[in-house]
MOPAC internal coordinates of N, CA, C and O (Angstrom, degrees):
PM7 1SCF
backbone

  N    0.0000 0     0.00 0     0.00 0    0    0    0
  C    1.4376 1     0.00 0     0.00 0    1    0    0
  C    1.5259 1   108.23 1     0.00 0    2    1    0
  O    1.2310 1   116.51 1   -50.29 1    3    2    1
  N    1.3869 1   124.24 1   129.71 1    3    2    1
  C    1.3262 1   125.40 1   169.05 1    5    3    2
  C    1.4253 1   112.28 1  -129.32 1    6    5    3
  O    1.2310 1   130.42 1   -32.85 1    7    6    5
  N    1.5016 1    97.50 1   147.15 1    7    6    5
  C    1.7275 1   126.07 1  -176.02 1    9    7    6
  C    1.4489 1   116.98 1   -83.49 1   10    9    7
  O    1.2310 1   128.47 1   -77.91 1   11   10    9
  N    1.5504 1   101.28 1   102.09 1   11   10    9
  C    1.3853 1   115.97 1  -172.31 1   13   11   10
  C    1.5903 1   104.22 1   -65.65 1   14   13   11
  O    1.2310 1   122.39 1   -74.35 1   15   14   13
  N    1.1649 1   113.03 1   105.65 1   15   14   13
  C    1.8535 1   112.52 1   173.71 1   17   15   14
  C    1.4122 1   116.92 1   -62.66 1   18   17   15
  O    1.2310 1   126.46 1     1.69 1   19   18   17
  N    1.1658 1   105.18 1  -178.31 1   19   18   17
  C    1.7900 1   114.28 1  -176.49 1   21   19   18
  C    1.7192 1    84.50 1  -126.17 1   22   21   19
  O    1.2310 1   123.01 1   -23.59 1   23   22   21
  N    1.5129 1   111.83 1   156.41 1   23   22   21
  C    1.4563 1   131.22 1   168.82 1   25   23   22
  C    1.6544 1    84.91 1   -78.78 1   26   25   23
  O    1.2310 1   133.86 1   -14.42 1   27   26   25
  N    1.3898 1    90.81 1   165.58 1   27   26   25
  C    1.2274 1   114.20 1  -150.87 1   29   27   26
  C    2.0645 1   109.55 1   -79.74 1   30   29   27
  O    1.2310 1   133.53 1   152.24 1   31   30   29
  N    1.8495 1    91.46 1   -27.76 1   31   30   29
  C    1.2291 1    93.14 1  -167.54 1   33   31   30
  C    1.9873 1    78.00 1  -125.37 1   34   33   31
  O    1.2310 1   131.79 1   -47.58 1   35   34   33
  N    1.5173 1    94.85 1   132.42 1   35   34   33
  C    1.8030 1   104.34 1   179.50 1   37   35   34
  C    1.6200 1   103.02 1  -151.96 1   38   37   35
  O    1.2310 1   125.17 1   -12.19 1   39   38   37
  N    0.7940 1   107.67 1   167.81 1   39   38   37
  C    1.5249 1   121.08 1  -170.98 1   41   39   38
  C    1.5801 1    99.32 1   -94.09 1   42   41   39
  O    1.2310 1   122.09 1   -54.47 1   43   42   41
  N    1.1825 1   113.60 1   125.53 1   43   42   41
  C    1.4993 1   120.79 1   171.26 1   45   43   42
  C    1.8330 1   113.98 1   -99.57 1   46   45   43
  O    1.2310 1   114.57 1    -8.28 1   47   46   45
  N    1.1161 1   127.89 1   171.72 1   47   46   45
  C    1.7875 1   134.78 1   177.32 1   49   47   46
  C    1.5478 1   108.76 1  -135.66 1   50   49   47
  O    1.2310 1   115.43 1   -64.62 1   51   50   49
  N    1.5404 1   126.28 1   115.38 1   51   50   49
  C    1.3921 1   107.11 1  -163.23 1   53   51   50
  C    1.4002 1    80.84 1  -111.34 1   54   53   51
  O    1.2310 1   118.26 1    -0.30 1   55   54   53
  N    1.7345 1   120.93 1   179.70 1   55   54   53
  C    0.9219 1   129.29 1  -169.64 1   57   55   54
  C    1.8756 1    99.46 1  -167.44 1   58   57   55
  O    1.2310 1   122.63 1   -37.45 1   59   58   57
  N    1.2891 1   112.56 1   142.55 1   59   58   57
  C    1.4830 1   107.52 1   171.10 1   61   59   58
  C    1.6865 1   100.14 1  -112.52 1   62   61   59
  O    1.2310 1   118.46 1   -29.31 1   63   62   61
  N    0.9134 1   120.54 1   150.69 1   63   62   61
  C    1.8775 1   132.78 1   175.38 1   65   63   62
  C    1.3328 1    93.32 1  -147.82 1   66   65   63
  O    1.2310 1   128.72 1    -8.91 1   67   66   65
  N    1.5302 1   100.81 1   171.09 1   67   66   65
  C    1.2346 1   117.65 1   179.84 1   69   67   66
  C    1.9186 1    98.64 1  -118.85 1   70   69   67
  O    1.2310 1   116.34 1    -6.49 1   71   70   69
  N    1.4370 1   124.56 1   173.51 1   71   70   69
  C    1.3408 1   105.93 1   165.59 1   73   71   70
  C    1.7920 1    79.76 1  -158.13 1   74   73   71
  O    1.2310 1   110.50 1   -31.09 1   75   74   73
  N    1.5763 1   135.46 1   148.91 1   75   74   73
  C    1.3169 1   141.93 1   137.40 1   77   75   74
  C    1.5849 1    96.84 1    72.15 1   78   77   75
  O    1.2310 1   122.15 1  -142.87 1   79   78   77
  N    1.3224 1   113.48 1    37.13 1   79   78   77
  C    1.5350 1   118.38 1  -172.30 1   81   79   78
  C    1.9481 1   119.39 1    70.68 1   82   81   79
  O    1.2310 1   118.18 1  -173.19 1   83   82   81
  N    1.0869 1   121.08 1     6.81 1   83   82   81
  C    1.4891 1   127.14 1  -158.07 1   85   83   82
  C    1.9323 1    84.48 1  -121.31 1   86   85   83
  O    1.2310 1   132.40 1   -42.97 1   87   86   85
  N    1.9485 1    93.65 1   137.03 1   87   86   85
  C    1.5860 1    91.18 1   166.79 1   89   87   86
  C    1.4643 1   113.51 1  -108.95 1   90   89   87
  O    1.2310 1   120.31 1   -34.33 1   91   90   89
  N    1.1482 1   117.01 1   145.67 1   91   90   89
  C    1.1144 1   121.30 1   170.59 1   93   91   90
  C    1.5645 1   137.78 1  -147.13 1   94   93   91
  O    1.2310 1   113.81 1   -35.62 1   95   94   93
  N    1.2245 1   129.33 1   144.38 1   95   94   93
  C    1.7489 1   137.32 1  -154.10 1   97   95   94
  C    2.0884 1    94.93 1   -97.45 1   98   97   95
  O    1.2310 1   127.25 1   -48.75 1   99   98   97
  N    1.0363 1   103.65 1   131.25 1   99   98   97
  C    1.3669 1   121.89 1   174.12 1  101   99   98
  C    1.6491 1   103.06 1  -111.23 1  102  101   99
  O    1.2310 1   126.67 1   -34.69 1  103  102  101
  N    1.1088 1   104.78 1   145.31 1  103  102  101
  C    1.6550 1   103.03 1   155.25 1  105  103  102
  C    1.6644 1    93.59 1  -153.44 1  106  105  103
  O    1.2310 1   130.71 1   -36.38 1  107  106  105
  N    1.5816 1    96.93 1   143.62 1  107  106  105
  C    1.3910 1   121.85 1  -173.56 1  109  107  106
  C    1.8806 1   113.95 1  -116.82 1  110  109  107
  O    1.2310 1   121.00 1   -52.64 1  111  110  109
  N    1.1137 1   115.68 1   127.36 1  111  110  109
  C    1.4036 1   107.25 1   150.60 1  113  111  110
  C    1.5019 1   134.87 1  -142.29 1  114  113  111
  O    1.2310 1   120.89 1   -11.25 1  115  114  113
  N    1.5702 1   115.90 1   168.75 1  115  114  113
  C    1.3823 1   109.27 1  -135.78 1  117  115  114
  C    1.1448 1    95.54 1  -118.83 1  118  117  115
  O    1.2310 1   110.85 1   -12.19 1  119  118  117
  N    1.6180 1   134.81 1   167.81 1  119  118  117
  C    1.4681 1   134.70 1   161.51 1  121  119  118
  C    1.0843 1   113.77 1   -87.76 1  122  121  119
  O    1.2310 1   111.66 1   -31.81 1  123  122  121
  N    1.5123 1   133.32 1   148.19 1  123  122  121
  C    1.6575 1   117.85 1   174.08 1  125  123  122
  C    1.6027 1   135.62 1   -23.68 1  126  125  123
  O    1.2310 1   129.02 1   135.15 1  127  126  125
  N    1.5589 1   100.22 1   -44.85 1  127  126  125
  C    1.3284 1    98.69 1   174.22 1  129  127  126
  C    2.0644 1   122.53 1   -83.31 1  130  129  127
  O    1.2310 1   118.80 1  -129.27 1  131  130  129
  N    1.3541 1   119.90 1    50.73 1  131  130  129
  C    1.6825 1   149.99 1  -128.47 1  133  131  130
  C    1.4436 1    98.43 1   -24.67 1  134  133  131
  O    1.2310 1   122.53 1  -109.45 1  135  134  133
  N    1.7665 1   112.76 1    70.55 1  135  134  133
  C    1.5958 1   117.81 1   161.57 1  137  135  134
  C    1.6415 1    84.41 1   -93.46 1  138  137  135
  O    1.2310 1   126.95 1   -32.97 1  139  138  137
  N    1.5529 1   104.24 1   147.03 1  139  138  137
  C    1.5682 1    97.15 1   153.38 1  141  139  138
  C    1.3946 1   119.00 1   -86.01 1  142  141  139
  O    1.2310 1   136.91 1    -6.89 1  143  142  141
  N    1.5260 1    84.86 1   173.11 1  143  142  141
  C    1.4468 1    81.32 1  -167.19 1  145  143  142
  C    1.9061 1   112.69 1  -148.76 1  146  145  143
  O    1.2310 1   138.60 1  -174.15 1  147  146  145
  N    1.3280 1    81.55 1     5.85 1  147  146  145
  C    1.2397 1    96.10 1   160.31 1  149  147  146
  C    1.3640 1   135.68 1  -173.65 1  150  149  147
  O    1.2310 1   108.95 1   -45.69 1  151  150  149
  N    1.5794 1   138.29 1   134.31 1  151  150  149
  C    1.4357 1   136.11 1  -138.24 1  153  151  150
  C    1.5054 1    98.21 1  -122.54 1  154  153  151
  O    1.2310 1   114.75 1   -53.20 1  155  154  153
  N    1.5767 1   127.56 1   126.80 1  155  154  153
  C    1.2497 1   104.54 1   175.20 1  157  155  154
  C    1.8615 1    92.00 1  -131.83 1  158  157  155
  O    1.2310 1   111.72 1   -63.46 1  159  158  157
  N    1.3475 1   133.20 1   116.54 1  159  158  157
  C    1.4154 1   131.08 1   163.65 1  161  159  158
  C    1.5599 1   136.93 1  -101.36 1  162  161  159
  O    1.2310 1   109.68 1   -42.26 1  163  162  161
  N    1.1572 1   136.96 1   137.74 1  163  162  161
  C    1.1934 1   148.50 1  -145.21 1  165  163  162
  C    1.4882 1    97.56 1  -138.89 1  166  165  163
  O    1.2310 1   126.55 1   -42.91 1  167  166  165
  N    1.7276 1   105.01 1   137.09 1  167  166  165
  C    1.6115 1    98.96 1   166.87 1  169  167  166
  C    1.2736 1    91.93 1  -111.32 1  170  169  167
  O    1.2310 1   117.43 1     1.16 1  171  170  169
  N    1.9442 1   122.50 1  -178.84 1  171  170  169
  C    1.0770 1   116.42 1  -142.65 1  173  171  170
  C    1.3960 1    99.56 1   -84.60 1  174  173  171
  O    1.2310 1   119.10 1   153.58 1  175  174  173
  N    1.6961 1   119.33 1   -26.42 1  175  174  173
  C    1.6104 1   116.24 1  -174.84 1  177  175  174
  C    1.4290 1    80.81 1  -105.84 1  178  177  175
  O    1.2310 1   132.36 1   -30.30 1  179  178  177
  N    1.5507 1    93.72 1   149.70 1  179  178  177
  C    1.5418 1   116.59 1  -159.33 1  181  179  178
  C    1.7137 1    99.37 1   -99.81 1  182  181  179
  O    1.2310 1   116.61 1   -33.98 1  183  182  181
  N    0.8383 1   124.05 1   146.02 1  183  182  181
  C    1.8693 1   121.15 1   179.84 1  185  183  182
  C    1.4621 1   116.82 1    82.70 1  186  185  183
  O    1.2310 1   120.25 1  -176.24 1  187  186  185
  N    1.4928 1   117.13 1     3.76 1  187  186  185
  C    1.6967 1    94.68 1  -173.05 1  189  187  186
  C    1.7251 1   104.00 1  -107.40 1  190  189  187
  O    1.2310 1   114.34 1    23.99 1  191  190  189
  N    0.6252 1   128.32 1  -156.01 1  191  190  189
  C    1.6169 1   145.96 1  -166.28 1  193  191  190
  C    1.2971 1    95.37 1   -75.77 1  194  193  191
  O    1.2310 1   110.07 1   123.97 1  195  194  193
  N    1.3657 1   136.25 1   -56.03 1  195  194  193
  C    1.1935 1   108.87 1  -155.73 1  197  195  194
  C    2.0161 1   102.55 1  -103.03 1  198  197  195
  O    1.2310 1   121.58 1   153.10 1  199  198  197
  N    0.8297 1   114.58 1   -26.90 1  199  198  197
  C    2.0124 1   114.61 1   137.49 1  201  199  198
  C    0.8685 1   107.27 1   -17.13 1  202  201  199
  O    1.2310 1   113.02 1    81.97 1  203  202  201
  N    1.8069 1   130.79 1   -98.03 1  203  202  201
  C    0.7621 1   124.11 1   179.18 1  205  203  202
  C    1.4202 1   138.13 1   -33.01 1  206  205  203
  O    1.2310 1   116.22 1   122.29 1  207  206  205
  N    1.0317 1   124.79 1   -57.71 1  207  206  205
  C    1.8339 1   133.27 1   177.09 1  209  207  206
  C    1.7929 1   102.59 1   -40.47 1  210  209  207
  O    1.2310 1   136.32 1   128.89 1  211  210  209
  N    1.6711 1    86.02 1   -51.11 1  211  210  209
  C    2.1380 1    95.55 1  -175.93 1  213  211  210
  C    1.2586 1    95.56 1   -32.48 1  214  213  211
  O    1.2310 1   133.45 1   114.25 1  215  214  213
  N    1.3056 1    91.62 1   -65.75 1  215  214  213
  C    2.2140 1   115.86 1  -158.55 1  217  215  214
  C    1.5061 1    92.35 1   -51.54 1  218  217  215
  O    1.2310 1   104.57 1    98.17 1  219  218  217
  N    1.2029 1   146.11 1   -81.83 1  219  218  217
  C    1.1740 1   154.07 1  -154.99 1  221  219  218
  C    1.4793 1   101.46 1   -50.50 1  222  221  219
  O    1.2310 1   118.68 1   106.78 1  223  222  221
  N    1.4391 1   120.12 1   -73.22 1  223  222  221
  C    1.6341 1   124.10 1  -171.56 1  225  223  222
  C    1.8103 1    92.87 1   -42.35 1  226  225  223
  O    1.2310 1   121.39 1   113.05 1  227  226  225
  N    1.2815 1   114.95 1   -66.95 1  227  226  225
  C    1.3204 1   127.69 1  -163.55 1  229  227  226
  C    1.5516 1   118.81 1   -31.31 1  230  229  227
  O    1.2310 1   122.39 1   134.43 1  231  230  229
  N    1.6721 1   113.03 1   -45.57 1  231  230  229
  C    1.2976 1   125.66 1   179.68 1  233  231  230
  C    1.4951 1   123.17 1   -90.89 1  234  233  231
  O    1.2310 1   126.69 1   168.40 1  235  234  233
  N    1.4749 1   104.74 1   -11.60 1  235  234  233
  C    1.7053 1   104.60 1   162.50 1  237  235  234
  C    1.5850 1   102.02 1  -101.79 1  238  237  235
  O    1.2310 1   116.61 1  -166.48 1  239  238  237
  N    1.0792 1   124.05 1    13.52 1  239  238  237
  C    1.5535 1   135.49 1   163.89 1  241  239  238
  C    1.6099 1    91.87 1   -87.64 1  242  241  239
  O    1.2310 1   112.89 1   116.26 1  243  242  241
  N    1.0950 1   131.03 1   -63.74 1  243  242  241
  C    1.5269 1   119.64 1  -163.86 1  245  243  242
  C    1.5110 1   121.93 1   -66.22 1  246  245  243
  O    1.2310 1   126.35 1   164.75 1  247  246  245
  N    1.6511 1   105.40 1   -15.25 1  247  246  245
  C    1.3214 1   130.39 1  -166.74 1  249  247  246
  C    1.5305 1    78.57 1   -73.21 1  250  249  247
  O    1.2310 1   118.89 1   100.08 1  251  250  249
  N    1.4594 1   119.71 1   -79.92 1  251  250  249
  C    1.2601 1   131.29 1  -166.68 1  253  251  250
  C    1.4919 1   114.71 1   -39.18 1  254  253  251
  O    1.2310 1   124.64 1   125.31 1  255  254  253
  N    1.2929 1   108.69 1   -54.69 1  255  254  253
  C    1.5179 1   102.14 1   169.46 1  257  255  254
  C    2.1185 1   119.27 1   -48.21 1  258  257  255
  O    1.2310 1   130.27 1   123.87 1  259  258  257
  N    1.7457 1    97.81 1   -56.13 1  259  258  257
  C    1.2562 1    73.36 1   160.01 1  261  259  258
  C    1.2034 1   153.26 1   -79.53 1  262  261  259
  O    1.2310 1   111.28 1  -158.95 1  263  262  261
  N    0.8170 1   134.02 1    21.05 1  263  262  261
  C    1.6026 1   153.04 1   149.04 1  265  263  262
  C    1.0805 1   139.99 1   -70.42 1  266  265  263
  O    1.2310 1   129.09 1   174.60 1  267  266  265
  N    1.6032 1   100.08 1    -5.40 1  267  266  265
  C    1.3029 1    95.22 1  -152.94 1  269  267  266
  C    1.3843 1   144.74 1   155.28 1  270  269  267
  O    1.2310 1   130.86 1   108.98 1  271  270  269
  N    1.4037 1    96.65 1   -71.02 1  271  270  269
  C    1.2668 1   136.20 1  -156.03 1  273  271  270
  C    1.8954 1   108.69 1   -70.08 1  274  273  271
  O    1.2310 1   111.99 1   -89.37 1  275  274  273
  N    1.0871 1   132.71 1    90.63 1  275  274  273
  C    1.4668 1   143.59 1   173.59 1  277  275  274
  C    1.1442 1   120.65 1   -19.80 1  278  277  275
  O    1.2310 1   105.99 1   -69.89 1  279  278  277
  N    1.1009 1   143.60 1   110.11 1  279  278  277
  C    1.6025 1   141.77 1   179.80 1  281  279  278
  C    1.6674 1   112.07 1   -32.70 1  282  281  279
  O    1.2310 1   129.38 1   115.60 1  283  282  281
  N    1.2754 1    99.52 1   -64.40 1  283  282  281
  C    1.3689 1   109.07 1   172.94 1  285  283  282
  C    1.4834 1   124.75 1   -62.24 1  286  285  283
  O    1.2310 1   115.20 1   153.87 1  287  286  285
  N    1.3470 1   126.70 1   -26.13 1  287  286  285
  C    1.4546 1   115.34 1   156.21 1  289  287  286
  C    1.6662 1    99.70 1   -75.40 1  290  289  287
  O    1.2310 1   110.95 1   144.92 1  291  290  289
  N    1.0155 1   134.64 1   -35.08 1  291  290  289
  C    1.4486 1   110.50 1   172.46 1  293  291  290
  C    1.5626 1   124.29 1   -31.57 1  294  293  291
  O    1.2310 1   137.78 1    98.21 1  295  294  293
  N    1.6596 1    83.15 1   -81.79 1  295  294  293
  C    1.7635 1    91.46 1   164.04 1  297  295  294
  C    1.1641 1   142.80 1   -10.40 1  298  297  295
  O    1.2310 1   129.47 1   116.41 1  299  298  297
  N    2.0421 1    99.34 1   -63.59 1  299  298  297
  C    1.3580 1    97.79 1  -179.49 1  301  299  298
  C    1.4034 1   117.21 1   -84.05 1  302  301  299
  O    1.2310 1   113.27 1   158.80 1  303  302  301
  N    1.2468 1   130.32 1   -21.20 1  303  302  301
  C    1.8307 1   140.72 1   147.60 1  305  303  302
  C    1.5838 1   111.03 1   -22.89 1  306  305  303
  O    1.2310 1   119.01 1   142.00 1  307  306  305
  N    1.3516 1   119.48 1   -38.00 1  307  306  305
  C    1.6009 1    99.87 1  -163.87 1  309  307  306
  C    2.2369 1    89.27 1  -109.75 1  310  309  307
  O    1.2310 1   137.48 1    -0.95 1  311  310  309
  N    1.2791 1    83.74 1   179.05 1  311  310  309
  C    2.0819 1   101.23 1  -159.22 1  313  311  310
  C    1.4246 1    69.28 1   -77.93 1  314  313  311
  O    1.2310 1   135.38 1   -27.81 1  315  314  313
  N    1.6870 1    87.84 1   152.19 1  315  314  313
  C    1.3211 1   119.20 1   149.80 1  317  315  314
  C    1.8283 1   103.52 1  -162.83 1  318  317  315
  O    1.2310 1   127.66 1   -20.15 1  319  318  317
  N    1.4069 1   102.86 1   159.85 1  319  318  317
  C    1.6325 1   117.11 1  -157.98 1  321  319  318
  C    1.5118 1    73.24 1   -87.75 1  322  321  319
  O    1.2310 1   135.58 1    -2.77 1  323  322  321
  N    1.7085 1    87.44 1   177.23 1  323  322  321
  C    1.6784 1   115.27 1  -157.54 1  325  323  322
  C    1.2979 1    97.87 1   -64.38 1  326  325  323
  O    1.2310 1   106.55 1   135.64 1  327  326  325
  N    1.4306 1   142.61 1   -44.36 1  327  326  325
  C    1.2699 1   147.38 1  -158.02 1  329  327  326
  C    1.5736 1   111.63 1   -79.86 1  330  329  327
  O    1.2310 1   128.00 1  -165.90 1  331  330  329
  N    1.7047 1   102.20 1    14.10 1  331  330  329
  C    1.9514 1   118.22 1  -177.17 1  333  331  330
  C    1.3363 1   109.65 1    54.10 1  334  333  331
  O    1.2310 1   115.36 1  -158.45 1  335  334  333
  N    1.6617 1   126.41 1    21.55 1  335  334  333
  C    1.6336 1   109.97 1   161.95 1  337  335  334
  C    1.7035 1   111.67 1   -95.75 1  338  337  335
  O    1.2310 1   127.71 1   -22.35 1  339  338  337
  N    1.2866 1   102.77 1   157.65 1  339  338  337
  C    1.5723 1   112.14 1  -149.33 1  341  339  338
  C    1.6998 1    90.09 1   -72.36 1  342  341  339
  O    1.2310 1   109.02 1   -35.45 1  343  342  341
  N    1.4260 1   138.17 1   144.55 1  343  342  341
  C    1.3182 1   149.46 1   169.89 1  345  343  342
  C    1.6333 1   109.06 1   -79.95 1  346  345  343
  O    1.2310 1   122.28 1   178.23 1  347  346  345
  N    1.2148 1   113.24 1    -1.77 1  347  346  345
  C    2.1042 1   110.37 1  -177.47 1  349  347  346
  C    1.3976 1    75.91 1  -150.23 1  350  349  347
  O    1.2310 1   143.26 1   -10.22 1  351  350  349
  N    2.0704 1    72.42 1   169.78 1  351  350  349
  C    1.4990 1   104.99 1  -162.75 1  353  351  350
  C    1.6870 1   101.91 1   -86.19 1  354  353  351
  O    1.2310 1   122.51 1   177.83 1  355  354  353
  N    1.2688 1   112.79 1    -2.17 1  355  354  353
  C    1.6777 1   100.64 1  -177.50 1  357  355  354
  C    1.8018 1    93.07 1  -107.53 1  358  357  355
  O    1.2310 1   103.74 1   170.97 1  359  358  357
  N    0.9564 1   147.55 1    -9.03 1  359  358  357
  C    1.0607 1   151.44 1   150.21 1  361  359  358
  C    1.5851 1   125.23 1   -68.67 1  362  361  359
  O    1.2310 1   120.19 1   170.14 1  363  362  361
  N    1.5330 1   117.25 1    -9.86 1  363  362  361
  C    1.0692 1   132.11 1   163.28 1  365  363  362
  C    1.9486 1   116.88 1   -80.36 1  366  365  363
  O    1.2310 1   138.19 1   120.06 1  367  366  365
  N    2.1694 1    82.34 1   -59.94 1  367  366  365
  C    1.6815 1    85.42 1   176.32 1  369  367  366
  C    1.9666 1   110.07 1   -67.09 1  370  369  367
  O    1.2310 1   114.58 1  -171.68 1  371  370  369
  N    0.9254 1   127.87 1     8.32 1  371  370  369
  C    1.4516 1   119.86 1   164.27 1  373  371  370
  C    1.3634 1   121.28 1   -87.02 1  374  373  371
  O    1.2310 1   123.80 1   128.80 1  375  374  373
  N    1.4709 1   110.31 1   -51.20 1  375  374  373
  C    1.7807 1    94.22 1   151.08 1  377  375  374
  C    0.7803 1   150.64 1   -45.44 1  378  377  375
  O    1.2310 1   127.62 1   142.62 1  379  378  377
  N    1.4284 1   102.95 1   -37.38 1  379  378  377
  C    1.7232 1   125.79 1   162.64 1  381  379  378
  C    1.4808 1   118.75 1   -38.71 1  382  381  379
  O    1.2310 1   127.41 1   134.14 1  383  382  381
  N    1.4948 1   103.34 1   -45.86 1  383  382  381
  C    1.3019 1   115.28 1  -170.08 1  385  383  382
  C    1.6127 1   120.75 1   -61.98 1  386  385  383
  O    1.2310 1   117.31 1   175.45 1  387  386  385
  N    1.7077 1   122.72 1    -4.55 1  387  386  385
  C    1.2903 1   116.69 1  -147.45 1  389  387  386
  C    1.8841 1    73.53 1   -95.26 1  390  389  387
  O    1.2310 1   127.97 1   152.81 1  391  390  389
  N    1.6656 1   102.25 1   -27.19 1  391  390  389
  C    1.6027 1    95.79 1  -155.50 1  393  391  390
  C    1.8816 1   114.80 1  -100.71 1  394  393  391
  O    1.2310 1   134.46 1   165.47 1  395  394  393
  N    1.2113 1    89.64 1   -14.53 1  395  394  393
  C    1.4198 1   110.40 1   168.34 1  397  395  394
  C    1.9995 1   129.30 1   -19.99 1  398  397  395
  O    1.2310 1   120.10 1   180.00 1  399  398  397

């Protein structure tokens, strides 16, 4: 399996949402043919627990994308409550992404 890179200089799309009462800034970017291809999330105070998790899920999310890895098996990979809305904030900004 190999990790399709991004050029060095690419156009990113930021976006703020909210998810579980918490706000938070997404930025996405895409490969020419506009798969993304990479997820980066931020909660609104920078350094605490749930920041961190964003940041963390977010960048083995981009890993996955480059690799590979299908938007939609993303999706269905991370929790969501019975009513199919995503339970985290990087499972939120991926839905986000269809409407973005």
């Amino acid at each position: 399996m190999t990790r399709e890179t991004l050029p060095n200089r690419r156009g990113t799309i930021g976006y703020a949402y909210d998810h579980e009462g918490q706000s938070y800034m997404a930025h996405v970017s895409h490969y020419d043919d506009g798969r993304p291809a990479e997820l980066f999330v931020t909660g609104a105070k920078v350094g605490t627990g749930v920041d961190n998790a964003a940041r963390a899920a977010s960048i083995a999310t981009s890993f996955c994308l480059q690799y590979g890895v299908p938007l939609d098996k993303l999706r269905a990979a991370l929790p969501r409550d019975p009513q199919g809305k995503p339970l985290d904030p990087v499972g939120a900004a991926l839905d986000l992404l269809d409407f973005a």
